[in-house]
VMD Tcl script that builds the backbone (N, CA, C; Angstrom):
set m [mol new atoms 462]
animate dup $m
set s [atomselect $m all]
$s set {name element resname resid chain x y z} {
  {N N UNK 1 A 68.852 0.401 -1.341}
  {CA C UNK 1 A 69.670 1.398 -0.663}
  {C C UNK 1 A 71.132 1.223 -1.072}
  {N N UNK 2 A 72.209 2.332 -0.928}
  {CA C UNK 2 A 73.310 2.367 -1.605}
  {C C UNK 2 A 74.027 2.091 0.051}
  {N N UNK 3 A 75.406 1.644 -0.479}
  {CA C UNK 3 A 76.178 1.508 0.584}
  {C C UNK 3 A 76.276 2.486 1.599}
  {N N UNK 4 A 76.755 3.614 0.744}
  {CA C UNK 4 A 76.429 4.695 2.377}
  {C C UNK 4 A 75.263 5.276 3.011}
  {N N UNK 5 A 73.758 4.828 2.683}
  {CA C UNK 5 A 73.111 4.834 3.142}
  {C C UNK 5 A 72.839 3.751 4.446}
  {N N UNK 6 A 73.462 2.802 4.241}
  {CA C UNK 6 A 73.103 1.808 4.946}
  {C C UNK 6 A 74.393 1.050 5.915}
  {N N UNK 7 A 75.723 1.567 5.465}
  {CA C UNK 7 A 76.762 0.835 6.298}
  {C C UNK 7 A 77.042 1.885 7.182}
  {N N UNK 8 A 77.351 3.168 7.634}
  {CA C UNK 8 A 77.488 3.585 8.603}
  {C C UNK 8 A 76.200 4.814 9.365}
  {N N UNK 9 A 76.615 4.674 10.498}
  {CA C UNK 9 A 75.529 5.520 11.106}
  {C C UNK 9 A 76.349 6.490 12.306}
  {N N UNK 10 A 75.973 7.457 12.350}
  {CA C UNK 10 A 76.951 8.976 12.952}
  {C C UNK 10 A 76.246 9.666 14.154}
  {N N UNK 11 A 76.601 9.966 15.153}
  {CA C UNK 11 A 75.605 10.531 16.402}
  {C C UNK 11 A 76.695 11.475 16.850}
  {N N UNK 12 A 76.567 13.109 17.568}
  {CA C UNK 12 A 76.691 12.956 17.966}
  {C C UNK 12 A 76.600 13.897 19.419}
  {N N UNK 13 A 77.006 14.460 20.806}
  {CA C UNK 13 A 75.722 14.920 21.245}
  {C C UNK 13 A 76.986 15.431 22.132}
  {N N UNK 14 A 76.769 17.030 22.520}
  {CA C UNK 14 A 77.029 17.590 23.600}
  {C C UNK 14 A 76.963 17.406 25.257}
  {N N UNK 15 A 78.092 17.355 26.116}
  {CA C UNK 15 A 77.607 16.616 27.056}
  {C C UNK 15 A 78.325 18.084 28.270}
  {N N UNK 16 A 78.052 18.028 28.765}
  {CA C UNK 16 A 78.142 19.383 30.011}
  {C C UNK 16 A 78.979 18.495 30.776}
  {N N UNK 17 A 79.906 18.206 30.614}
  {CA C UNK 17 A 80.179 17.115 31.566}
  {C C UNK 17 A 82.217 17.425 30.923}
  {N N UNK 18 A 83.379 16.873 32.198}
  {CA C UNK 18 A 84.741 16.938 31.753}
  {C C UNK 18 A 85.091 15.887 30.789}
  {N N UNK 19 A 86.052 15.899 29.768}
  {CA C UNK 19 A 86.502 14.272 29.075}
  {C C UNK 19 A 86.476 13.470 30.444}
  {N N UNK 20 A 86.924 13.600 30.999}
  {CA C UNK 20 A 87.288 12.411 31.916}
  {C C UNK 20 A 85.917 11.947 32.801}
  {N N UNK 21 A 85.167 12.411 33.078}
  {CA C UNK 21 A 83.944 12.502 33.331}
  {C C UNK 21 A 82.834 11.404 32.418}
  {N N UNK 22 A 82.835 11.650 31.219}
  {CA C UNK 22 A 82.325 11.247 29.909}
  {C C UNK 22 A 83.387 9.719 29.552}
  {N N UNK 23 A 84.806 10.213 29.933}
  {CA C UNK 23 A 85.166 8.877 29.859}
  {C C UNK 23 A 85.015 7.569 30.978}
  {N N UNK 24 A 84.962 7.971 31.913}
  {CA C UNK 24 A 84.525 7.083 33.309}
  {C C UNK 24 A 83.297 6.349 32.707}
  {N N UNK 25 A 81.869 7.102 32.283}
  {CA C UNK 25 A 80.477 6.675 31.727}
  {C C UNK 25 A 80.602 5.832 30.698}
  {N N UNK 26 A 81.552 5.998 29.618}
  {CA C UNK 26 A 81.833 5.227 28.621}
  {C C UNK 26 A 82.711 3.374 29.322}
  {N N UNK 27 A 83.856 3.964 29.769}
  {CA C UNK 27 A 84.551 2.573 30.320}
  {C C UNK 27 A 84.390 2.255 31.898}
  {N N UNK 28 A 83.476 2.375 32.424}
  {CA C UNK 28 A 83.465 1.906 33.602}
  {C C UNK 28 A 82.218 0.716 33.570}
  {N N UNK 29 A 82.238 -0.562 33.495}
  {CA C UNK 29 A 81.462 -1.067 33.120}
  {C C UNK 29 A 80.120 -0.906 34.289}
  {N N UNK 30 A 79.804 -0.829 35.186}
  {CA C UNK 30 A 78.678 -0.016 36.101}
  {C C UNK 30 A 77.954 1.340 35.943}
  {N N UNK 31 A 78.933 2.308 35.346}
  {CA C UNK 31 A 78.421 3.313 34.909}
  {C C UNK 31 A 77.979 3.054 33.461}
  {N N UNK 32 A 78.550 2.728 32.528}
  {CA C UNK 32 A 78.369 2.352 31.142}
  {C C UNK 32 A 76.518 1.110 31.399}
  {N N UNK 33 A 76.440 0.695 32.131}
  {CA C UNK 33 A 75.656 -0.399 32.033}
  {C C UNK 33 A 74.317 0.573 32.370}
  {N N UNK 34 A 74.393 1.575 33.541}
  {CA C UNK 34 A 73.446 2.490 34.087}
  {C C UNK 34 A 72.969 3.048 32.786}
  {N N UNK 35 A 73.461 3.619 32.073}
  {CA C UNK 35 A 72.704 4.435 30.941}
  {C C UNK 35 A 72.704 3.180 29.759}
  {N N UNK 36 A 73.528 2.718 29.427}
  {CA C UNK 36 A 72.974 1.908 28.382}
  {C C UNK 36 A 71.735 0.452 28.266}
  {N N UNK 37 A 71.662 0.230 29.797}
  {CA C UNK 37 A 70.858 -0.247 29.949}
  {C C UNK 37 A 71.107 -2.142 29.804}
  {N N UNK 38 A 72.224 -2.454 30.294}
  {CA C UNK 38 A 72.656 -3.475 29.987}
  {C C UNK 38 A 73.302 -3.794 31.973}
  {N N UNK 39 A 73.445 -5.207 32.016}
  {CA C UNK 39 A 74.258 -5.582 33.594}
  {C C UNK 39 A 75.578 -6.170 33.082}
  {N N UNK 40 A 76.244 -5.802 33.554}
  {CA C UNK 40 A 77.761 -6.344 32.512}
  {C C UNK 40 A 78.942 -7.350 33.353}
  {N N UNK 41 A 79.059 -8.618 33.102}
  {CA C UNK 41 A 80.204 -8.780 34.120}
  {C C UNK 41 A 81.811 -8.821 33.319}
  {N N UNK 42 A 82.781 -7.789 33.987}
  {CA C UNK 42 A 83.736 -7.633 33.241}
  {C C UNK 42 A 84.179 -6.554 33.379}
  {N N UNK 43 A 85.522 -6.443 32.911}
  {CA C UNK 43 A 86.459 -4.573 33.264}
  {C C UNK 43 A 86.398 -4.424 31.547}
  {N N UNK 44 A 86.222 -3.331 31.053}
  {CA C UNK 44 A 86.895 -2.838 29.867}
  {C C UNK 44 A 88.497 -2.400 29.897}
  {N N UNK 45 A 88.676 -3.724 28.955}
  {CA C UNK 45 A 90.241 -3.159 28.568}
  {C C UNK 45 A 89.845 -4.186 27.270}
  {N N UNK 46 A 91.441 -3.031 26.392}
  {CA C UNK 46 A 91.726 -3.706 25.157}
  {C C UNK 46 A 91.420 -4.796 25.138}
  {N N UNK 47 A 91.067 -5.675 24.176}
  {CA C UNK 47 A 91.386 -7.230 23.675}
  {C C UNK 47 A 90.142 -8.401 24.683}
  {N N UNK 48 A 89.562 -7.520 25.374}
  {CA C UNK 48 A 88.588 -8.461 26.379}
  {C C UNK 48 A 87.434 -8.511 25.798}
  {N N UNK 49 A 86.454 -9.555 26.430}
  {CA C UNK 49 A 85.231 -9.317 25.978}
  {C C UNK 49 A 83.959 -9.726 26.989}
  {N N UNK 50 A 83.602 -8.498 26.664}
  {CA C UNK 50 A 82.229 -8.112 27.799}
  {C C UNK 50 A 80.860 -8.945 27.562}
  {N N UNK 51 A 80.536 -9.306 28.591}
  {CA C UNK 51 A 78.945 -10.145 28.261}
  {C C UNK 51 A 78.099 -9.626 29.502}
  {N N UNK 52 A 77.080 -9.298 28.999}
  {CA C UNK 52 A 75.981 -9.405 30.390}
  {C C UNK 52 A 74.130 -9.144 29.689}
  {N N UNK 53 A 73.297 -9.111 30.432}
  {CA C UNK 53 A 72.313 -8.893 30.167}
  {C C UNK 53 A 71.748 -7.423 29.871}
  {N N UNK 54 A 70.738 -7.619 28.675}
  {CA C UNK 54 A 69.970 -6.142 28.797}
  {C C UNK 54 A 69.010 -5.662 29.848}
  {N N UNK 55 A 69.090 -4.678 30.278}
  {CA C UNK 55 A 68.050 -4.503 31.294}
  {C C UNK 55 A 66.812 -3.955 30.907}
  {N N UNK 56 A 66.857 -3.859 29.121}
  {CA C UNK 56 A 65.400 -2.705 29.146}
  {C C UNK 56 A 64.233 -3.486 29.209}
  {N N UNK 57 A 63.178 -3.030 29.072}
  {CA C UNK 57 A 61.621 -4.308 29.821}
  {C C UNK 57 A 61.198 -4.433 28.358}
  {N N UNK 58 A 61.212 -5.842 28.281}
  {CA C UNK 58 A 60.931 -6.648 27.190}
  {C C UNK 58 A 61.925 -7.303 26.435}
  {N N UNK 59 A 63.514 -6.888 26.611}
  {CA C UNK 59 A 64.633 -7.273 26.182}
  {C C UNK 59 A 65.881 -8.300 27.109}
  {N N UNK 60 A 65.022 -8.277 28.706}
  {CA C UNK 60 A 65.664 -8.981 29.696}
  {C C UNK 60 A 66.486 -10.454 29.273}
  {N N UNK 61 A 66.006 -11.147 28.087}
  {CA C UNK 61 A 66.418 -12.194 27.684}
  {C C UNK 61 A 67.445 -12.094 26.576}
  {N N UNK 62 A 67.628 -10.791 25.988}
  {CA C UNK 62 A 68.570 -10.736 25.096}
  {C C UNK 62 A 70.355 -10.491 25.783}
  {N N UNK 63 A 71.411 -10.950 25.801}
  {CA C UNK 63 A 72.811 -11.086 26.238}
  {C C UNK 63 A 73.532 -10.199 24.959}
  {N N UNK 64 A 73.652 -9.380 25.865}
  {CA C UNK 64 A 74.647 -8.262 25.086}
  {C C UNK 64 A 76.202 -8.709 25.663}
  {N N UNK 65 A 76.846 -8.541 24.120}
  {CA C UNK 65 A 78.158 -9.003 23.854}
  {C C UNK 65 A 78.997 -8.299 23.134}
  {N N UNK 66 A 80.255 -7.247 23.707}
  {CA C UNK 66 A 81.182 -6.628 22.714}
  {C C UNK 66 A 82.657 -7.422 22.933}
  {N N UNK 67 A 83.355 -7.153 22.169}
  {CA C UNK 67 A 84.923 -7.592 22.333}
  {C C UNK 67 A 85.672 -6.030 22.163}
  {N N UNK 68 A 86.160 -5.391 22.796}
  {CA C UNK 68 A 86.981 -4.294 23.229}
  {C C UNK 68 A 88.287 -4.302 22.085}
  {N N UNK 69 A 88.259 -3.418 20.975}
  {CA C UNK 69 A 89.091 -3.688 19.985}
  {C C UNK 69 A 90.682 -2.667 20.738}
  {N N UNK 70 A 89.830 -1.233 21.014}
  {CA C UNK 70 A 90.717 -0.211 21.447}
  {C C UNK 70 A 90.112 1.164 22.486}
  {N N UNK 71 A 91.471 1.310 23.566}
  {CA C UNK 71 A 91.308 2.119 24.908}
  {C C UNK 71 A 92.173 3.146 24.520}
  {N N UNK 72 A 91.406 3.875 23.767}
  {CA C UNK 72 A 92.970 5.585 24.475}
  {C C UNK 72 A 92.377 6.202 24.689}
  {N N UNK 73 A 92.705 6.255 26.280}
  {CA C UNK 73 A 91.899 7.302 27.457}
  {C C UNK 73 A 91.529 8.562 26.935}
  {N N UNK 74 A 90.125 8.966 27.584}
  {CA C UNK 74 A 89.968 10.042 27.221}
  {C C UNK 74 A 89.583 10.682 25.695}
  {N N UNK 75 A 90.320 9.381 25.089}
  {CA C UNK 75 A 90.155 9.506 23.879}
  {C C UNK 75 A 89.183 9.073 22.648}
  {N N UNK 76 A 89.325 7.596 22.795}
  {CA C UNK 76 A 88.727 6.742 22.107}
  {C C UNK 76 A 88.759 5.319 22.988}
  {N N UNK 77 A 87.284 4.894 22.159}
  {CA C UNK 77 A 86.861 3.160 22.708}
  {C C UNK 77 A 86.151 2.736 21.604}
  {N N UNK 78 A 86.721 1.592 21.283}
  {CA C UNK 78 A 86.182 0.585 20.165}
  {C C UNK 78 A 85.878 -0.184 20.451}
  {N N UNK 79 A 84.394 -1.163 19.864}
  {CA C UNK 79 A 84.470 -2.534 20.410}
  {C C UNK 79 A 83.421 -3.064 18.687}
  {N N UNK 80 A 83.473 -4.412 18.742}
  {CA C UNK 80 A 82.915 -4.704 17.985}
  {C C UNK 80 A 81.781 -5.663 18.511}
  {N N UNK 81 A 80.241 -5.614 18.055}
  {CA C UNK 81 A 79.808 -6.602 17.905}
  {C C UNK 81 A 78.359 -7.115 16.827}
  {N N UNK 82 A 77.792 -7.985 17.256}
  {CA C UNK 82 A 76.529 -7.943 16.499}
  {C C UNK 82 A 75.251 -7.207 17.168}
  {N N UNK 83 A 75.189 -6.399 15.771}
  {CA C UNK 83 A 73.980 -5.531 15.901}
  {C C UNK 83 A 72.437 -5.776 15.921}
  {N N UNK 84 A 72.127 -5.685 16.946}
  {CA C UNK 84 A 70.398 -5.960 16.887}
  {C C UNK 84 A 70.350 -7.266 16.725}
  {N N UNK 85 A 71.312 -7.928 17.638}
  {CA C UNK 85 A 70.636 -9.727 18.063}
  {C C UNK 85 A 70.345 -9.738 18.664}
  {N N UNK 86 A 68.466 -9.462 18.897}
  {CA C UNK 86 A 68.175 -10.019 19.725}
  {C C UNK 86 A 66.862 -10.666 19.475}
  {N N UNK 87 A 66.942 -11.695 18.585}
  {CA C UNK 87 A 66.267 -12.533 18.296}
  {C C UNK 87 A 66.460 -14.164 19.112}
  {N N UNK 88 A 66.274 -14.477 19.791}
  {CA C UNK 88 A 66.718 -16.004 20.775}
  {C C UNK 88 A 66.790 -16.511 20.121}
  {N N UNK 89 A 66.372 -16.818 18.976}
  {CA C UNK 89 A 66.198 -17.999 17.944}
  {C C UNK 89 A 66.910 -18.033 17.326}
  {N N UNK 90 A 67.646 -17.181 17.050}
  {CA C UNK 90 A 68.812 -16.850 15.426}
  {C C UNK 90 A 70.386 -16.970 16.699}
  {N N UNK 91 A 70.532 -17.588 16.036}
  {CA C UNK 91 A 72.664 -17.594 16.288}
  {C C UNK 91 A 73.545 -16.601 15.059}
  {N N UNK 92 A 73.836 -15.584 16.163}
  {CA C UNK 92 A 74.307 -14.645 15.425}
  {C C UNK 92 A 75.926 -14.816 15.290}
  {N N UNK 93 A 76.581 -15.857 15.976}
  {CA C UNK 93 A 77.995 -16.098 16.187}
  {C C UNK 93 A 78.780 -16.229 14.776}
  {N N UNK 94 A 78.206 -16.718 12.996}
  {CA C UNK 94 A 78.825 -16.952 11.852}
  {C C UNK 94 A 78.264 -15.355 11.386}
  {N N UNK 95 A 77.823 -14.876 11.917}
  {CA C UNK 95 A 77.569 -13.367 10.996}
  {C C UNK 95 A 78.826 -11.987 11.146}
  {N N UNK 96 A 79.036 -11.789 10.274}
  {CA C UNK 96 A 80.166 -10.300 10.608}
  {C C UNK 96 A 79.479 -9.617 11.518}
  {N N UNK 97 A 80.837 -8.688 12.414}
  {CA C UNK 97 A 80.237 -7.829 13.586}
  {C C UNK 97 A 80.369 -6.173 12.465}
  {N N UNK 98 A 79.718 -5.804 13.660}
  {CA C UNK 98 A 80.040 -3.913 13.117}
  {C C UNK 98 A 80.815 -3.954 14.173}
  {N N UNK 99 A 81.758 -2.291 14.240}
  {CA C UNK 99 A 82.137 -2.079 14.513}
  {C C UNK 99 A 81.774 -0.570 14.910}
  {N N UNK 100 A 82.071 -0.610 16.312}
  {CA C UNK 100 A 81.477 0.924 16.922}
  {C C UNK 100 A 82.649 1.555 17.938}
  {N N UNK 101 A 82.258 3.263 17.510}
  {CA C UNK 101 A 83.940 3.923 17.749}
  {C C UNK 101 A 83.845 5.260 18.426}
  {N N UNK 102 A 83.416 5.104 19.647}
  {CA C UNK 102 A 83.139 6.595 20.784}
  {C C UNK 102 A 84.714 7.580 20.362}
  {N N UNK 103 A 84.290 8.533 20.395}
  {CA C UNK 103 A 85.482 9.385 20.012}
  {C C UNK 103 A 84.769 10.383 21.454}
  {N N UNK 104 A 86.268 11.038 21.885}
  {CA C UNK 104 A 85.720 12.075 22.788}
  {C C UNK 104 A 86.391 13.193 22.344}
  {N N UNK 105 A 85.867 15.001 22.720}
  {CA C UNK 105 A 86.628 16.238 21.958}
  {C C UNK 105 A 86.076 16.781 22.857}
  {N N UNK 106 A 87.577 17.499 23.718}
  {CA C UNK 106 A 87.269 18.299 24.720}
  {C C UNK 106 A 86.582 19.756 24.213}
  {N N UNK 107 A 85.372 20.229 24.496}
  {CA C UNK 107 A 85.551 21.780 23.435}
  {C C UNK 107 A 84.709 22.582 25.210}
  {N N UNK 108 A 84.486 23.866 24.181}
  {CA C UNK 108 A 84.214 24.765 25.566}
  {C C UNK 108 A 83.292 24.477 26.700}
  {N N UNK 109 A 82.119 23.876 26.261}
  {CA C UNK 109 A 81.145 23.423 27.134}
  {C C UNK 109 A 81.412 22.355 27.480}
  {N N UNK 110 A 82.419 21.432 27.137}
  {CA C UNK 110 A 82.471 20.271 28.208}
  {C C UNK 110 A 83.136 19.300 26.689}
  {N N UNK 111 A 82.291 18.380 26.504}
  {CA C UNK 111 A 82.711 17.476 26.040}
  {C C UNK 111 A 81.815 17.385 24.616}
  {N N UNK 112 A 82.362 16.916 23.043}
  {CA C UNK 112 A 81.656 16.112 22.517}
  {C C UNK 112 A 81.861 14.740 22.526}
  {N N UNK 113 A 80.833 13.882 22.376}
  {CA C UNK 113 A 80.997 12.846 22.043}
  {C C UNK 113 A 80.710 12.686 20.383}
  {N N UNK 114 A 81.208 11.549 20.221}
  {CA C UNK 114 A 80.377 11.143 18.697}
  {C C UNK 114 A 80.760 9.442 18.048}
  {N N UNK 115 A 79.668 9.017 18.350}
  {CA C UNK 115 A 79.720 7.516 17.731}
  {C C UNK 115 A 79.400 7.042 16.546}
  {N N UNK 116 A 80.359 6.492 16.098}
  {CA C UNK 116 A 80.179 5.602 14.701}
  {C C UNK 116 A 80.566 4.121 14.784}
  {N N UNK 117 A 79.547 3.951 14.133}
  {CA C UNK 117 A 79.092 2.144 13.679}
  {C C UNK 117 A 79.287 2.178 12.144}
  {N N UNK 118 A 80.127 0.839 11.726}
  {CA C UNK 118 A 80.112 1.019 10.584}
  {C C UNK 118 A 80.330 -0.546 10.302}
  {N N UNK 119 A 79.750 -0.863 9.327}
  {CA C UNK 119 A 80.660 -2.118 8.805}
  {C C UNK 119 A 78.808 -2.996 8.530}
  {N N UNK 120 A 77.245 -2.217 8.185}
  {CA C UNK 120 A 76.385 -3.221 8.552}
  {C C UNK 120 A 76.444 -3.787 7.371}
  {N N UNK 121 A 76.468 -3.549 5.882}
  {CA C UNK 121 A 76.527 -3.521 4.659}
  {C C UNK 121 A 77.113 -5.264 4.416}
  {N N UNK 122 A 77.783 -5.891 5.182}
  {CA C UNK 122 A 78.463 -7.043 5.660}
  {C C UNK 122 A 77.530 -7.903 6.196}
  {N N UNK 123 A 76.824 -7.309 7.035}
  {CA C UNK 123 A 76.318 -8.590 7.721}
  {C C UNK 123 A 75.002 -9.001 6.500}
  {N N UNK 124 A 74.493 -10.314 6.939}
  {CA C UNK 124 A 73.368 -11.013 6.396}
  {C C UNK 124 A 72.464 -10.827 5.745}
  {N N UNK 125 A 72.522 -10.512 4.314}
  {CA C UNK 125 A 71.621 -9.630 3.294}
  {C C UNK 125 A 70.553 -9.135 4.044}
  {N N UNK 126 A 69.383 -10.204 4.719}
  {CA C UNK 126 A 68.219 -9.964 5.007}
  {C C UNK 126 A 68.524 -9.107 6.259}
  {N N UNK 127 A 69.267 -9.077 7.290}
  {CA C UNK 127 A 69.831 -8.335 8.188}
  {C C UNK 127 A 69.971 -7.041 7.754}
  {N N UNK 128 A 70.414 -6.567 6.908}
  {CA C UNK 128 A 71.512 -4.928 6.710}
  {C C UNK 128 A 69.720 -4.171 7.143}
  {N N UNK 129 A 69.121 -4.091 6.700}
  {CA C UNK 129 A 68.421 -2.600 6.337}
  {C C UNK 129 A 67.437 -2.701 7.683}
  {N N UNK 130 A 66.958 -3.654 8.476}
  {CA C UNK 130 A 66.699 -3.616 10.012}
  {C C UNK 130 A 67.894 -3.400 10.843}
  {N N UNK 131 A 69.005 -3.826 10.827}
  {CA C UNK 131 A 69.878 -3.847 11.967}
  {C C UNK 131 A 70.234 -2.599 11.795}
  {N N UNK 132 A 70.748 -1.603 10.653}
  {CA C UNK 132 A 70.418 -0.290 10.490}
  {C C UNK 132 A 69.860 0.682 11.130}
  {N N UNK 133 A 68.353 -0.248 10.521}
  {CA C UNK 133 A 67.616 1.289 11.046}
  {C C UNK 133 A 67.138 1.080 12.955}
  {N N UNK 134 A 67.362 -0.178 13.041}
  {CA C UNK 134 A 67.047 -0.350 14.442}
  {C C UNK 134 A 68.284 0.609 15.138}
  {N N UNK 135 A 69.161 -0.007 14.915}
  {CA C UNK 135 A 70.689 1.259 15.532}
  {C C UNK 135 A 70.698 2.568 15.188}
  {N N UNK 136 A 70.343 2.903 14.015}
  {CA C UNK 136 A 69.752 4.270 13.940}
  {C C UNK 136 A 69.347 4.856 15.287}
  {N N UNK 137 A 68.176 4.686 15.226}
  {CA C UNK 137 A 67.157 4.842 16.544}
  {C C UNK 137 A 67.675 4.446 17.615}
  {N N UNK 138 A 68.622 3.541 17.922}
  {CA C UNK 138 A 69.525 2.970 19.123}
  {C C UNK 138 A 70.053 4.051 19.574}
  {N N UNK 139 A 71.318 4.431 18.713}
  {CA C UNK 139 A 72.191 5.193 18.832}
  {C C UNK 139 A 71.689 6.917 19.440}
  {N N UNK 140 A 70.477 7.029 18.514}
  {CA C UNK 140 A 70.018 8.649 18.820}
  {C C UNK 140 A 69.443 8.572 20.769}
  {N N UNK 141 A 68.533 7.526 20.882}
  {CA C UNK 141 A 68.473 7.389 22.467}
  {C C UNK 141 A 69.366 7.003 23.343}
  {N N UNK 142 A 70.580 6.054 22.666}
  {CA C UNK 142 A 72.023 6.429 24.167}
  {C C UNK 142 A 72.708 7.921 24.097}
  {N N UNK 143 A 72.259 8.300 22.744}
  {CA C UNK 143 A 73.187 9.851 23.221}
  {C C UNK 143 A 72.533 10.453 24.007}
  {N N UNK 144 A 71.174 10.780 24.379}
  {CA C UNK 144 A 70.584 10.993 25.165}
  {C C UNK 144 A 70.520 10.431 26.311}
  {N N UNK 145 A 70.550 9.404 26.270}
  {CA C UNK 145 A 70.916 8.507 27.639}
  {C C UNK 145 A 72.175 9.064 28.268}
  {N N UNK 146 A 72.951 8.693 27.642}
  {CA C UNK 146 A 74.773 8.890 28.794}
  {C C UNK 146 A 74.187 10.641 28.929}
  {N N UNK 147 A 73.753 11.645 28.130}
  {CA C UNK 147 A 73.581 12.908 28.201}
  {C C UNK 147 A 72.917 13.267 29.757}
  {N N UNK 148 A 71.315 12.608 29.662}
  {CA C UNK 148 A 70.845 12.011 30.848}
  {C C UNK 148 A 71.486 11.462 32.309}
  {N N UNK 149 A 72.357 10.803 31.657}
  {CA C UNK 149 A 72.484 9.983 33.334}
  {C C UNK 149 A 73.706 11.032 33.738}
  {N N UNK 150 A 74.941 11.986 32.930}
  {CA C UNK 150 A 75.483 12.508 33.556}
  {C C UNK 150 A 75.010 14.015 34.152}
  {N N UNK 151 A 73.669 14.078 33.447}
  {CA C UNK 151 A 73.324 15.342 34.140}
  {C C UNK 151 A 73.229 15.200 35.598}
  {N N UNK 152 A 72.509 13.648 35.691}
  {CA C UNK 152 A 71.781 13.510 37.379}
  {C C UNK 152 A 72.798 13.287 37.930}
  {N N UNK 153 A 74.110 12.316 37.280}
  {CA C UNK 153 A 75.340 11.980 38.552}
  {C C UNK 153 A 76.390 13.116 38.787}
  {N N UNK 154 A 76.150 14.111 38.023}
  {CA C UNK 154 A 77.379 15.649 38.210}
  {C C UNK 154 A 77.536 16.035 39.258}
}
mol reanalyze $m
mol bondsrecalc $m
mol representation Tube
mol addrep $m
């Protein structure tokens, strides 16, 4: 596979919902945890870094971990981390992170979102083309997810 097949990945999904609305779901770590499926202890702001557990069934043992690169409200949220560790066995702490970048665009129906991950091409030869395509498929079910959970909390 060529580099741009494999280092970034693009989503992104209409939400009926206000920016500010869409941004609460994104940085509120309780709401953010509800659809993504993670328990988080921690505030999102710049420069911090979030840890908590996954909640989906069969993944309860995997510890999801970002570091909060950048906050402009409404706007944008960055965080970086490692993709698709969740192997117990493997220490993912010497491997490069990706980097993932919620953009929000107010348009007539409400809100787009659109997320990009980029940077897998870096991590651990044998890593790139699973951690990929696993986030692939990640990414397409949280857009649906946050899509989901703000229909029911509107």
């Amino acid at each position: 596979m060529t580099d741009s097949q494999t280092d970034r990945i693009e989503k992104s999904v209409v939400l009926k919902a206000p920016v500010a609305r869409v941004w609460r779901a994104l940085t509120d770590a309780g709401e953010f945890g509800e659809w993504f499926g993670v328990k988080l202890r921690g505030t999102f702001a710049a420069g911090t870094q979030l840890r908590g557990s996954v909640t989906h069934p069969g993944y309860e043992n995997v510890t999801f971990e970002i570091t909060i690169d950048q906050m402009e409200p409404e706007r944008l949220l960055s965080w970086r981390w490692h993709p698709d560790a969740v192997d117990p066995a493997v220490d993912y702490s010497t491997e490069p992170m990706t980097t993932v970048v919620f953009r929000l665009e107010e348009i007539p129906d409400g809100t787009r979102l659109t997320v990009t991950e980029t940077g897998f091409d870096q991590l651990w030869p044998w890593r790139v083309q699973q951690a990929h395509q696993d986030n692939e498929g990640g990414w397409q079910y949280q857009m649906e997810s946050i899509r989901g959970y703000l229909d029911r909390t509107a």
